[in-house]
C-alpha positions as a printed Julia matrix, in Angstrom:
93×3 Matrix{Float64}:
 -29.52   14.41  48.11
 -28.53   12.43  45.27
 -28.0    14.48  41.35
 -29.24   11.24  39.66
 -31.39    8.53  40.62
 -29.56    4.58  41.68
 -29.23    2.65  38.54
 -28.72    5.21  36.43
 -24.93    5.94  36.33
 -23.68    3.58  32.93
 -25.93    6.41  30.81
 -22.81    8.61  31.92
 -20.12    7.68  29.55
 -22.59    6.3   26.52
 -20.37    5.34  23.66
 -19.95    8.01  21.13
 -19.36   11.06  23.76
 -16.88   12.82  23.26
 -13.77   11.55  25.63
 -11.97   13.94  28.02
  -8.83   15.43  27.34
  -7.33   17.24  24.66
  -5.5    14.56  22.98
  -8.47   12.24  22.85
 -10.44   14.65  21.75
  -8.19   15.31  18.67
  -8.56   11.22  17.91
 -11.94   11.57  18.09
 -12.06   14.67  15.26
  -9.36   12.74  13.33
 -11.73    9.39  13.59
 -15.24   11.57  12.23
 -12.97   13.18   9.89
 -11.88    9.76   7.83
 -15.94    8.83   8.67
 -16.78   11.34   6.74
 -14.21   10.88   3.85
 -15.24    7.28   3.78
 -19.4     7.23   3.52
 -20.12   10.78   2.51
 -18.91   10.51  -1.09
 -21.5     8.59  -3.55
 -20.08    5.19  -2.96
 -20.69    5.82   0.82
 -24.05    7.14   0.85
 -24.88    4.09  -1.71
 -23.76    2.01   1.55
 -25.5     4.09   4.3
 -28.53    3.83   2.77
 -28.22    0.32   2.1
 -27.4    -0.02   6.22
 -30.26    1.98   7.2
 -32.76   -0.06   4.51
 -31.79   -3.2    6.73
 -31.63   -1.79   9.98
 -33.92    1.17  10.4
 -36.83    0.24   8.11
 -36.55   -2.92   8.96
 -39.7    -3.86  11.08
 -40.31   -6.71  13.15
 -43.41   -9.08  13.63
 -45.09   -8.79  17.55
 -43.65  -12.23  18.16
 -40.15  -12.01  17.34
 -37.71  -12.87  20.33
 -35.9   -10.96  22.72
 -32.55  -11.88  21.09
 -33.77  -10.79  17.48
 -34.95   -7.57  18.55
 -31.83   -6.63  20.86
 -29.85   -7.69  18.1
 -31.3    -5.68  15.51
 -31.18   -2.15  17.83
 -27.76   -3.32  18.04
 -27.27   -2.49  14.2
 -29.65    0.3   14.34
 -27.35    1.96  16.86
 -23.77    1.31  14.89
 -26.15    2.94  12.02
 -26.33    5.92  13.86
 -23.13    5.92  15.2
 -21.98    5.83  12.13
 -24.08    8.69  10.85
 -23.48   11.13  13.73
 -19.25   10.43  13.16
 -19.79   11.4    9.17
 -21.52   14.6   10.94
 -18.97   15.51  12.82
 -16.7    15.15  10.42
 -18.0    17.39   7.83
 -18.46   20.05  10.35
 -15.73   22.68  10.31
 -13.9    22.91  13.44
């Protein structure tokens, strides 16, 4: 018996997990921690909420294309991305 079902597998290593190894996963801490010096001062949050006006609020008309809407849940997931590094990287160790 199979643990997950066929066609499933790329949700395994979804960008943003946390990588194996210790050495990676020191890159990743040092990566959230300049995230987080770099958008969670004033100047930052002035940006991130400025990204997540034009991404996340952002709503589309019934009509729009295929292309238009992939694109923008592109940007709405570099948003969050974004957001969950800052996170991290005002979370102690």
């Amino acid at each position: 018996m199979r643990d997950k079902p066929a066609g499933w597998h790329w949700f395994d290593d979804v960008a943003g997990a946390a990588p194996k190894g210790d050495a990676n996963i020191t890159e990743q801490r040092e990566l959230a921690v300049a995230a987080a010096r770099c958008l969670s001062g004033p100047e930052g949050t002035r940006v991130m909420t400025h990204l997540k006006q034009m991404t996340r609020e952002r709503h589309l008309s019934a009509d729009c294309s295929n292309r238009v809407l992939r694109h923008l849940e592109g940007q709405r997931f570099l948003v969050t991305y974004l957001e969950t590094l800052v996170q991290r990287g005002l979370r102690p160790n």
